[in-house]
N, C-alpha and C positions, 0 to 999 in steps of 0.2 A: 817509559811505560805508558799506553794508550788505557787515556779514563772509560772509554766507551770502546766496545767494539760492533759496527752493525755493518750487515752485509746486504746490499743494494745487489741486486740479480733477479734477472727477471726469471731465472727458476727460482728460487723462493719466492718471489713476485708471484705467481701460476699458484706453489704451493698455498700459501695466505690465501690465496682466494677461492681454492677446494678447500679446507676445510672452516673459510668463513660462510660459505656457501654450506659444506655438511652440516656445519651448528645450526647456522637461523635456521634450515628444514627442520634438524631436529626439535628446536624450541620452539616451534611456529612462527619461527617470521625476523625473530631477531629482539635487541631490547632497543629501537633507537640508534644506534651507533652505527647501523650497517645502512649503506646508503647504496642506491643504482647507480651504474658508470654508463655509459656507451656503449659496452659490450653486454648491456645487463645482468653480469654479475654483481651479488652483493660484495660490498668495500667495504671496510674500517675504515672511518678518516680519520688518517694517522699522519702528522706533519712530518714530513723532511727534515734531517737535522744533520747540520756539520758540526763538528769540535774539532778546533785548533790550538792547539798548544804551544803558547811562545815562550820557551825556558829561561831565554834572556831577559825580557819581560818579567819573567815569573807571574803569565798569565792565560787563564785557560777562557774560549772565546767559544762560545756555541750561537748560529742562529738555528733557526725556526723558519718557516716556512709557511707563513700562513694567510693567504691572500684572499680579501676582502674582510678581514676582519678588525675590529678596532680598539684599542688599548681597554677600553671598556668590557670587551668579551674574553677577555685575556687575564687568568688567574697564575702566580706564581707563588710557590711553596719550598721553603726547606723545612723537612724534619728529620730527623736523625741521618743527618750527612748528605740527603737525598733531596735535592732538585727537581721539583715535581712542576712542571708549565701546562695547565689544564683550558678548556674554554668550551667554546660553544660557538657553532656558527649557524644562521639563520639569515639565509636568503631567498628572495620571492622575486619572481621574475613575471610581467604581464603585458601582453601584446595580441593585437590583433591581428588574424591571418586570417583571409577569404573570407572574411563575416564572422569568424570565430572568435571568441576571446580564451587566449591560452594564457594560462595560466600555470608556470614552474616553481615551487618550495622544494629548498633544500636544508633540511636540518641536523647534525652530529653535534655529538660530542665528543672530546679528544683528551688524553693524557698522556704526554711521554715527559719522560725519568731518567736524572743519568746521576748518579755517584759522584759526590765534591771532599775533596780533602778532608780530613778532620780538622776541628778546630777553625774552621773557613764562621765566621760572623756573617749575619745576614746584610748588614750594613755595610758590609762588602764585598756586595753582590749589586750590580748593576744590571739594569735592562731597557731597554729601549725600540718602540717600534716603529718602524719606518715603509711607507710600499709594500708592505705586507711581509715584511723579512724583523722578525723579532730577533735582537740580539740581545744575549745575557753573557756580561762577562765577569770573572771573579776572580782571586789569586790560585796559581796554582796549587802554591803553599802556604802556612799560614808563617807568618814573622817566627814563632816559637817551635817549628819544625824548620827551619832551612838551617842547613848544615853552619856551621861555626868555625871558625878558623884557631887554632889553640896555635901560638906561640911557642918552641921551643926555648926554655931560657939555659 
């Protein structure tokens, strides 16, 4: 059984971005989180996230995706079973062109969530960021749910 399930498609890609687009009109403009892309539609920046599950292991493997940001900007959470990898990114970019000075800020903030076993201890839970690729790994199972072997005598 898959802990997560998400669906990468660039029609629901298109979707997410009408009606991230519908809200900030409606709200006037957004709260922060909605960012310009290239296409100038507003975004949610929302990291990429894989989960792998190694049964043999008896160990569940998620990275993150979250490039140029640094261990510092990066918040993890369990509360009641939930997995919660929060942060903030804040970058400014400054250059001269043709006598101009341009100047690019780019600022969000971000939360994704994914569901961990019961009984999973926070102290074992591992994370680690590397290249802008955060990996968090933990037991699939906890020692006191994995099945037991009873002896016929």
């Amino acid at each position: 059984m898959s802990l997560v399930n998400f669906i990468t498609d660039p029609f629901y890609d298109e979707f997410d971005r009408l009606f991230d687009e519908a809200f900030s009109r409606r709200t006037g403009g957004g709260n922060g989180q909605v960012a310009r892309q290239g296409n100038n539609a507003p975004r949610v920046f929302r990291p990429t996230i894989d989960v792998h599950e190694d049964k043999d292991k008896n160990l569940v493997t998620a990275t993150f995706e979250l490039p140029g940001l640094k261990k510092e900007d990066v918040n993890i959470d369990v509360h009641n079973n939930v997995l919660t990898v929060s942060g903030e990114t804040k970058q400014s970019e400054e250059r001269n062109e043709q006598g101009y000075v341009v100047k690019e800020r780019r600022y969000g903030r971000f939360s994704r969530s994914l569901p961990i076993p019961q009984g999973i201890k926070p102290e074992e839970i591992k994370a680690s960021l590397e290249n802008g690729v955060l990996t968090v790994t933990f037991p699939r199972t906890s020692p006191e749910q994995a099945p037991k072997k009873i002896t016929v005598q």
